[in-house]
N, C-alpha and C positions, 0 to 999 in steps of 0.2 A: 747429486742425484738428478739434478732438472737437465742437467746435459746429458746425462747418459740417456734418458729416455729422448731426447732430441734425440741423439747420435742411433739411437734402437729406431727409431721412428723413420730415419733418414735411412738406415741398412734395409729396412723391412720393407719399408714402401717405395720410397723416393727412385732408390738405387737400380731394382729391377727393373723398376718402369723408365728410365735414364737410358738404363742398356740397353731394355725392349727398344723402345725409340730409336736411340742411335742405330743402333744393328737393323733397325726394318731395310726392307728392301727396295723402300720409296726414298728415305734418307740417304742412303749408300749411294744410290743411283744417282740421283739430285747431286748431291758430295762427289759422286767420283767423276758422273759427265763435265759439271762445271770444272773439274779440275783438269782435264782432259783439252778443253779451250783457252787454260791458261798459256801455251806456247803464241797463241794468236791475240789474246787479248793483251800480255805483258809484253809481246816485241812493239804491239802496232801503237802501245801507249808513248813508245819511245819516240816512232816516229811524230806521233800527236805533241810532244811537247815541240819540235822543232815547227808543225804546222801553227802553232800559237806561239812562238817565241815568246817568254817573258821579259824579253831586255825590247823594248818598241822599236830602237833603231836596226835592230837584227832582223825583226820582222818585218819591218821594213823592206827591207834588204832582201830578204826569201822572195818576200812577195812580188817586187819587181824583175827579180831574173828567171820567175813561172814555177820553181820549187813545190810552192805553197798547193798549186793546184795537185800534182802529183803527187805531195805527201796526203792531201785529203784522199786521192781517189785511193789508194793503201788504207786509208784507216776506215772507206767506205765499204770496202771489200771483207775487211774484219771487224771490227768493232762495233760498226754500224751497220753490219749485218749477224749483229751475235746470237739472235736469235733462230738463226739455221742450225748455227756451230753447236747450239744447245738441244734444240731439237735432236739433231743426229745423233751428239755425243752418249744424253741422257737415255735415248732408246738402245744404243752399242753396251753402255753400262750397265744398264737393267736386266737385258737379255742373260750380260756376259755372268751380272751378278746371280741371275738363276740360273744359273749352268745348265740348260736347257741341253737334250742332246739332239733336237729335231728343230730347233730355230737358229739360223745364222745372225750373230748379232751385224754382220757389217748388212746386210739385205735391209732385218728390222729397221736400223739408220736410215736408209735410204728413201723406206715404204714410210718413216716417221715425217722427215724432208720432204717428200712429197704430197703427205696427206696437209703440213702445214702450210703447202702453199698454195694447198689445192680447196684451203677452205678459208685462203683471205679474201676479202677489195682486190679483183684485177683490173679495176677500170680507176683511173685518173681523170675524171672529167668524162669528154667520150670516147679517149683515148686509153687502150689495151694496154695498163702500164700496173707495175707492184711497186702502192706507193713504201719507200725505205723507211717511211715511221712505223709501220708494222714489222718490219724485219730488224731496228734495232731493240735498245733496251726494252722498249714500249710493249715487243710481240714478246718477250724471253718466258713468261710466266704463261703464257698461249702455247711457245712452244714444250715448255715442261709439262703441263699436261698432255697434250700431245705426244709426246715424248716418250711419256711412260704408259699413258692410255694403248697409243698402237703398239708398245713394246709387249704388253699383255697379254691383248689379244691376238699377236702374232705368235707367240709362246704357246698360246691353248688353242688356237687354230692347225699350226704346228705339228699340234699333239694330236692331231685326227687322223690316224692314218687314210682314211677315205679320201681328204683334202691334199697329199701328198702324189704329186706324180712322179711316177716311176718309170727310169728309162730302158732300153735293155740294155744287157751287159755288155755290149762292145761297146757302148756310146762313152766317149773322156767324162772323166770324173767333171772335169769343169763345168762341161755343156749340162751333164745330170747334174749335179748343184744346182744352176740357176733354173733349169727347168721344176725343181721340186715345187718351189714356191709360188708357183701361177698361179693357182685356185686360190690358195691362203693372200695371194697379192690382190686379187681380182675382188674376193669379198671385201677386205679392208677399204680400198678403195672406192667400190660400189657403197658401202658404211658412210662414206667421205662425202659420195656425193647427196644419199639420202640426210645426210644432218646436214647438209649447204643447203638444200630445198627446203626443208623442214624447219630449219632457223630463220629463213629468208621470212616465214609467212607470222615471225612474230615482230614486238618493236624493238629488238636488238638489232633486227637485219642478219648482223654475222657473228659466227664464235667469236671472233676475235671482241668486238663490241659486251660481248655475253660474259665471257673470259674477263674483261677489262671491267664491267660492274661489280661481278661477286667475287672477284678475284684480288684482282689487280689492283685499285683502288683503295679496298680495305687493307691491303698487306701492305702498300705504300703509307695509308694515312699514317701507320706506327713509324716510316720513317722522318716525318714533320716532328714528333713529337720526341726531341730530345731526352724528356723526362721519361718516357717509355723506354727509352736506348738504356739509359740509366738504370731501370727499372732492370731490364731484362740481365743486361752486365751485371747487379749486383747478385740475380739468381746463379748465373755461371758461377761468379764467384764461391758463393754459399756450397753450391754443390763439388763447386773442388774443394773446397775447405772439407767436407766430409767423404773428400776419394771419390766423388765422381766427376770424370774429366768435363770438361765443357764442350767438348765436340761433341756430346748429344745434343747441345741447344745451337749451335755452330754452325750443324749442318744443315739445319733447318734458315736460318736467316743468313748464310751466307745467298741466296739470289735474291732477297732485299736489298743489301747490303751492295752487291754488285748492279742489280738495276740502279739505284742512288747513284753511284758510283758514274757508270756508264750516260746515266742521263747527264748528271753534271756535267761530264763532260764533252756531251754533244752542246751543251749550254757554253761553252766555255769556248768552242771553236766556232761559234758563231758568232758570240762576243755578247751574248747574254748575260743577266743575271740569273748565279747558280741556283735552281728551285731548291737542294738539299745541302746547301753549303753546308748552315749552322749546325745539324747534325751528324753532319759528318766530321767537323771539327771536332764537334763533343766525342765521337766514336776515337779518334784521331788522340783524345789527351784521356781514354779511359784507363788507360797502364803506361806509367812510363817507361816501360818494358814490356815484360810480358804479364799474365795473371797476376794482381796483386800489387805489382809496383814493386817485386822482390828483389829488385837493384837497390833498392830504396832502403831495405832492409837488410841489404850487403853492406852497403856505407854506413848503417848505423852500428852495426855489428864491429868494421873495421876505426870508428869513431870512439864507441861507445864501451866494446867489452874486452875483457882482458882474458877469460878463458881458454885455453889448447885447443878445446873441443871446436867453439863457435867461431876462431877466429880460422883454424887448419879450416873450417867446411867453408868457410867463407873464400879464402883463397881458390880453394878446388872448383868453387863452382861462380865465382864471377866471370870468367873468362866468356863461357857458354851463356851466363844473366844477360852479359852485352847484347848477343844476338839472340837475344829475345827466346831464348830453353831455359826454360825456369824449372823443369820437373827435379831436376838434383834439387832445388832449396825446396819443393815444396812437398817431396820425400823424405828426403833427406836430412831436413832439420832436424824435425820434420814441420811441415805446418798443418798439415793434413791430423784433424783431430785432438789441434792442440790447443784448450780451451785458451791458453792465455793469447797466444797470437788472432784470436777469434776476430777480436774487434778491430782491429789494426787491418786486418786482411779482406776484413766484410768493407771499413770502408773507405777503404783506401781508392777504388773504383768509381764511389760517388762523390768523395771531393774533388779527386781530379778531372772527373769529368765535367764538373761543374764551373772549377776554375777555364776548361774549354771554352763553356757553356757563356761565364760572364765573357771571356776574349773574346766571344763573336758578338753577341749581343750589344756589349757595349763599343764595335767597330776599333776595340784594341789589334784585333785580327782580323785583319780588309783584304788581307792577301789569302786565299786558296786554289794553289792550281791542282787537279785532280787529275791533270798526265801524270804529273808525279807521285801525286798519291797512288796509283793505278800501276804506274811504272816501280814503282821501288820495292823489291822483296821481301816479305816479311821477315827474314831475317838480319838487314840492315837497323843498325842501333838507333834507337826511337829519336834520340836529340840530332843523330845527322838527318831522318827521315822529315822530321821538324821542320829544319830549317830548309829544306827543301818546298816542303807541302805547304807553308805556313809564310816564309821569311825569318825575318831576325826576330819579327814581334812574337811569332809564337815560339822562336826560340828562348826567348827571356821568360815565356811565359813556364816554357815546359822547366825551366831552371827553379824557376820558383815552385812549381808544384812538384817538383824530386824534392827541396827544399823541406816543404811541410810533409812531403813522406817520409821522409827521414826522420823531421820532428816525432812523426805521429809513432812510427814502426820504436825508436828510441825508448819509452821510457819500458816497453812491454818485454823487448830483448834484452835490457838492462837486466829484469826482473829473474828472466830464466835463467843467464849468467850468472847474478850472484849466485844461486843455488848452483850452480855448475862448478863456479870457483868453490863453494864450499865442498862438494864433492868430491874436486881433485884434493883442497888441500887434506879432508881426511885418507884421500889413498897415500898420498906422499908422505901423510907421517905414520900412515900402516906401514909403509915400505922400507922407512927409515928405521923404525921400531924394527923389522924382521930383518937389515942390515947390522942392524948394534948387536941383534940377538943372536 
């Protein structure tokens, strides 16, 4: 009875408001422009691992025959400029995801580009320069606002027909396109420069300083806070456990998650110490697979139970477990809604992120390179990703924490199986009954 009103309480409130979220037009955007710079962000990760070689005598080696500087200026062009790639992306997405029929999303990109760099720091001392800490990681949350701000109001400006110039009818489609948008360009950017005056006379100075206080700062402090990573994973969890996917919370922290990301690894090519190692490690061991750890609950299955039913689903769908598509076990089973696998599933997420959690802290895990982490697609299997991102230490680690997911997932599938086996065997002796008969 106490579940079911969980499970009512979860459809009636939780669910909607999950979809509303995900489906808004700020997440989507957010979601689809970042995903849009993944071709720039995951090649240029590749060359970044060879700009750090992790073996010293190799890099060595780079560094003296001039490599080293050419691979930087490549990863200064992309990655350390990702906060243009985003700005543009995010305003192209937004536009395209309002299917507006009077704004051009590639212009909007452009008008977003240029408003964000028309309302950084261009002086470097008393030289005329744009310093590159505002355009990598550091500006990307500057340019997301930005991003979607001018996407906006270029959509509803757009919509003015007053504001649209019109050409006559011999002029090329081409030439009338770009002329449409002068007025809608000219306000935007007159906007641009009334908020660089306007911001100059308070103690921010610039958006970007403005952006960086009430923004930037607070959405990073959650990523210090391991326990908070924790925290948040075990809600994803919860919600797919009752059929709500987690790419509604997903698509909101994936540009935490990539600023982290990205900063580590400007840390990392300069030969720093990483400011978000340890939480990223912890992010790194919170599925040793995909949601749930449900490889974890393949091996127990193929371990532990003797049923047709659990052991056939088990085959069909580890193949796709490896690479990290878990949706066949978590339908499938199903695990979605199924009180017994409840607890196993909720926390499966916070032990192993935790076992992360001691690996860093206690210096078990000294190794994190975050080209690789950065570089490897999420669909490569967690233990080779592992030993990549980690070494061997956090390969023993992640063997030990399948380990106890296995333990933990074991006695609850056990449980469904016998009932399963009972099940078959009363069909099998209905069946033998209606053979004799």
């Amino acid at each position: 009875m106490q579940f079911n009103k969980i499970q009512n309480f979860m459809e009636s409130k939780i669910s909607p408001f999950a979809t509303k979220f995900g489906n808004s037009k700020l997440i989507r955007a957010i979601s689809t422009g970042l995903m849009y710079t993944l071709p720039l962000t995951l090649t240029a990760s590749i060359f970044s691992i060879f700009a750090k070689f992790p073996i010293p005598s190799v890099d060595t080696y780079l560094t003296k025959i001039g490599i080293v500087d050419n691979l930087n200026a490549i990863i200064g062009g992309t990655m350390n400029s990702i906060a243009i790639f985003v700005t543009a992306a995010i305003a192209y997405a937004y536009i395209k995801i309002s299917d507006s029929k009077d704004a051009n999303p590639f212009i909007g990109g452009l008008l977003a580009v240029g408003i964000f760099i028309a309302l950084l720091p261009q002086t470097v001392g008393k030289t005329s320069a744009l310093n590159m800490t505002y355009l990598g990681s550091s500006g990307m949350f500057l340019g997301i606002v930005l991003g979607l701000v001018t996407a906006k109001l270029y959509i509803i400006l757009s919509g003015n027909k007053k504001l649209i110039i019109k050409m006559p009818d011999g002029v090329p489609p081409m030439v009338a396109e770009s002329f449409k948008p002068l007025l809608v360009s000219f306000i935007l950017l007159l906007l641009a420069l009334v908020t660089r005056i306007g911001i100059s006379y308070t103690p921010a100075k610039t958006l970007y300083s403005l952006v960086n206080t009430f923004i930037t700062t607070p959405l990073m402090a959650l990523g210090t806070s391991p326990f908070a990573w924790l925290g948040i994973a075990i809600i994803a969890n919860t919600l797919f456990f009752f059929g709500i996917h987690p790419n509604a919370i997903n698509g909101a922290l994936t540009p935490i998650l990539l600023s982290m990301a990205l900063t580590n690894l400007h840390a990392y090519q300069l030969g720093k110490a990483l400011p978000y190692k340890t939480v990223m490690i912890v992010d790194q061991f919170l599925n040793n697979d995909a949601v749930g750890s449900t490889l974890c609950l393949l091996i127990a299955i193929f371990i532990f139970c003797k049923s047709e039913r659990y052991r056939k689903l088990a085959k069909l769908t580890v193949v796709p477990n490896l690479f990290n598509i878990n949706e066949p076990v978590i339908f499938g089973l199903p695990i979605v809604l199924n009180p017994v696998l409840f607890i196993p599933f909720f926390l499966s997420t916070a032990i192993s992120g935790l076992i992360g959690w001691i690996g860093a802290v206690t210096g078990f895990i000294s190794y994190y390179n975050p080209a690789f982490a950065l570089g490897i697609p999420w669909t490569v299997p967690k233990f080779i990703t592992t030993f990549f991102v980690t070494g061997w230490q956090g390969l023993v680690l992640r063997i030990v924490s399948m380990t106890i997911m296995v333990l933990l997932y074991a006695p609850f599938i056990k449980m469904l199986d016998n009932k399963e086996l009972e099940i078959e065997a009363k069909k099998d002796k209905t069946e033998k009954t209606e053979v004799e008969a």
